[in-house]
Legacy VTK file of the C-alpha trace (Angstrom):
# vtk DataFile Version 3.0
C-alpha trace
ASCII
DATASET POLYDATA
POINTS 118 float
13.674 -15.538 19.437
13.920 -11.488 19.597
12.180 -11.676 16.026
9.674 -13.960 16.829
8.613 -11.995 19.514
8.708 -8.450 17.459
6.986 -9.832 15.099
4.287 -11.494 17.570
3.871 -7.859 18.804
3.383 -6.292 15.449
0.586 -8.292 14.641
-0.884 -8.340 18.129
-0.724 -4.079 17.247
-2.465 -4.215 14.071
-5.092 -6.539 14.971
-5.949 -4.370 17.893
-5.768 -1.726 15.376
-7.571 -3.288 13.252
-10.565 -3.878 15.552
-10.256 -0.433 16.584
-10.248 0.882 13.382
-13.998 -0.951 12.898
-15.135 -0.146 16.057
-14.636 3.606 14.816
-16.189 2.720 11.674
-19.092 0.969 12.496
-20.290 3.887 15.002
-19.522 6.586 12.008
-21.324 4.620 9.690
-24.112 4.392 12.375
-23.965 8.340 12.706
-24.360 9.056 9.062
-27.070 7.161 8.437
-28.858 8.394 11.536
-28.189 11.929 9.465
-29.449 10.708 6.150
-32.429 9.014 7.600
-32.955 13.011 9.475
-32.735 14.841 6.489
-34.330 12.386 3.626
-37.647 12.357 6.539
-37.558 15.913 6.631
-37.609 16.602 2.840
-39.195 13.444 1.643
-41.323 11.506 4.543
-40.237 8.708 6.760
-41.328 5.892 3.982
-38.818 6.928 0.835
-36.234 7.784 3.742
-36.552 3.889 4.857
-36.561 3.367 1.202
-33.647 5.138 0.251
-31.629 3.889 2.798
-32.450 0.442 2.844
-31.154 0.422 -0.771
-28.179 2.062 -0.324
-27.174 -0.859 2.554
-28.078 -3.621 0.068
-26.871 -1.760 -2.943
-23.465 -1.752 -0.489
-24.158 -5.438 0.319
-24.625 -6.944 -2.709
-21.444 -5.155 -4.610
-18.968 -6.540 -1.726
-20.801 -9.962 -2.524
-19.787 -9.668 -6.220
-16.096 -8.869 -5.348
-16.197 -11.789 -2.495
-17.209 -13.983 -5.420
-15.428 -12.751 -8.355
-12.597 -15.259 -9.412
-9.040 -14.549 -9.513
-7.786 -14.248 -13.216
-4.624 -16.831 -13.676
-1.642 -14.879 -13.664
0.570 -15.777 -16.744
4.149 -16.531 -15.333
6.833 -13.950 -15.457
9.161 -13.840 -18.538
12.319 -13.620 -17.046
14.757 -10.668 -18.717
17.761 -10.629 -19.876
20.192 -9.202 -17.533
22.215 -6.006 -18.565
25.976 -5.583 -19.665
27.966 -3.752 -18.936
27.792 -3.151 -23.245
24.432 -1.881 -22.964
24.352 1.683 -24.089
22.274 3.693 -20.924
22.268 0.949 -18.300
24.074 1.351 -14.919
25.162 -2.312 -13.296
25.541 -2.362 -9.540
29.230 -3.364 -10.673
30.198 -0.650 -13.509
28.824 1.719 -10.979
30.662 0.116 -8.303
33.824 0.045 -10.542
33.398 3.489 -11.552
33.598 4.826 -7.742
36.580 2.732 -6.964
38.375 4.138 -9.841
37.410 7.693 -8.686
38.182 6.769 -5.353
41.846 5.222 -6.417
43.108 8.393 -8.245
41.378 11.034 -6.007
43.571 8.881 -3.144
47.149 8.650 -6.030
46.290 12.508 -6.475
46.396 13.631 -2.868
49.070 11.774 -1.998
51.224 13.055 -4.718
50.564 16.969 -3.527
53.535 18.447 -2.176
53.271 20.215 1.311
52.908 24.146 0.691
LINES 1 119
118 0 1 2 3 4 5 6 7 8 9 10 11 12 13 14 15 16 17 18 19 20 21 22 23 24 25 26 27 28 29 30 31 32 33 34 35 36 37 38 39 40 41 42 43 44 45 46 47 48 49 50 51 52 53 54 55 56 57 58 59 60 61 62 63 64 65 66 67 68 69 70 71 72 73 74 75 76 77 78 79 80 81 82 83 84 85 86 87 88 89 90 91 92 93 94 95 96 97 98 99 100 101 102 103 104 105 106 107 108 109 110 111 112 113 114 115 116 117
């Protein structure tokens, strides 16, 4: 129940996040545009500032159609690999590294317990 409910309020955070995050977007989107339409009217005229513009949102447009559209390439299945030995030269298993520490732990433990009090 305590997951369900962490993980309720995760999502409830990013999507408030989320919304936030467009909000911000949306108005800084709004801003530079007001700044290009400024400075392509001052250099050019109001007409090839609406014209520039006005491309550059459908240029925008139509390339997010194209990747809304585009279809997923099938995805071959994985080959599954053969698992390493403990043979193979340069490959460290979870248990020959595993058996390696227990051996160093075993005679580190023999060799201070054998050490005679000074």
């Amino acid at each position: 129940m305590l997951r369900l409910r962490l993980a309720a309020a995760a999502i409830a955070r990013n999507a408030v996040l989320g919304v936030a995050a467009l909000l911000c977007l949306t108005v800084g989107l709004g801003c530079l545009t007001a700044a290009a339409w400024i400075a392509i009217a001052a250099a050019q005229g109001h007409l090839i500032a609406a014209l520039c513009i006005g491309g550059f949102w459908m240029l925008m447009a139509f390339v997010l159609v194209l990747i809304l559209t585009r279809r997923p390439r099938p995805v071959a299945a994985p080959v599954a690999a053969a698992a390493p030995t403990a043979a193979t030269p340069g490959v460290l298993t979870p248990t020959l590294v595993s058996s390696v520490a227990m051996a160093f732990a075993q005679g580190l433990g023999a060799g201070l317990s054998s050490r005679r009090p000074r």
